[in-house]
C-alpha positions in Angstrom: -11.6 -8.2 -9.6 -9.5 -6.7 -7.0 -7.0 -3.7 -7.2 -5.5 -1.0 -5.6 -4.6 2.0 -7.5 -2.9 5.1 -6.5 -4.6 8.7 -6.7 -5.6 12.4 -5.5 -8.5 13.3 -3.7 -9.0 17.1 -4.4 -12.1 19.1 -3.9 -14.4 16.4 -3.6 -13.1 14.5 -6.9 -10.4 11.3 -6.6 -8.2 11.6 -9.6 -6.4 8.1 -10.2 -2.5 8.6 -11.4 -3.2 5.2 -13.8 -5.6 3.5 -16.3 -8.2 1.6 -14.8 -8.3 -2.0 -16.1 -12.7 -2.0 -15.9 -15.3 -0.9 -18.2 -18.4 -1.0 -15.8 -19.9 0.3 -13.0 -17.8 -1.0 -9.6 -17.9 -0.3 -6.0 -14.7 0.8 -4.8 -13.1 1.4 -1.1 -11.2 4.7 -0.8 -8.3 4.9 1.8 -7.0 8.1 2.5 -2.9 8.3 3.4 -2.6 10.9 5.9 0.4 13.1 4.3 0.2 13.6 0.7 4.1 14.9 0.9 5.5 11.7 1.4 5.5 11.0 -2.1 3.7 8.3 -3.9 6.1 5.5 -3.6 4.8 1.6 -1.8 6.5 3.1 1.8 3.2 3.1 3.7 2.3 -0.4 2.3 5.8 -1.6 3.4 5.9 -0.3 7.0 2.5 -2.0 8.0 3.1 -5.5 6.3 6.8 -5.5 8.4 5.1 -6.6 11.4 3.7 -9.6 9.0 7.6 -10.9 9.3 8.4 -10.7 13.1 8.0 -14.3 13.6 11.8 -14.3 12.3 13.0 -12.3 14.4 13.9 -14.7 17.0 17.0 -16.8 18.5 16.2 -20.2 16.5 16.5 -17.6 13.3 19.6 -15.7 14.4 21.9 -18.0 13.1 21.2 -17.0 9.6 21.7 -13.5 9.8 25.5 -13.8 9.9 25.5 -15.8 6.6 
């Protein structure tokens, strides 16, 4: 099973913000978002996957973006 859940790591301890869906013992892969302030919204996650859609951003494609 993979997931990604949101959280708080403070003093030592990661404190999820939702139910976990798992009732054994898992590894898990903690990634740490460098400002906490920016709220706890999908923003990060949307800014690196943009780069995923460049291949439309070329001439061949332009002619869609006026209609």
């Amino acid at each position: 099973m993979k997931c990604a859940l949101e959280g708080i790591y403070r003093n030592g301890v990661v404190e999820l913000l939702e139910d976990v869906p798992v009732h054994r013992t898992m590894k898990v892969i903690v990634v740490f978002k460098e400002d906490i302030n920016e709220g706890y919204g999908n923003k990060d996650w949307l800014r690196l996957s943009e780069s995923a859609f460049e291949f439309w951003d070329n001439e061949e494609d332009a002619y869609y973006d006026d209609l």
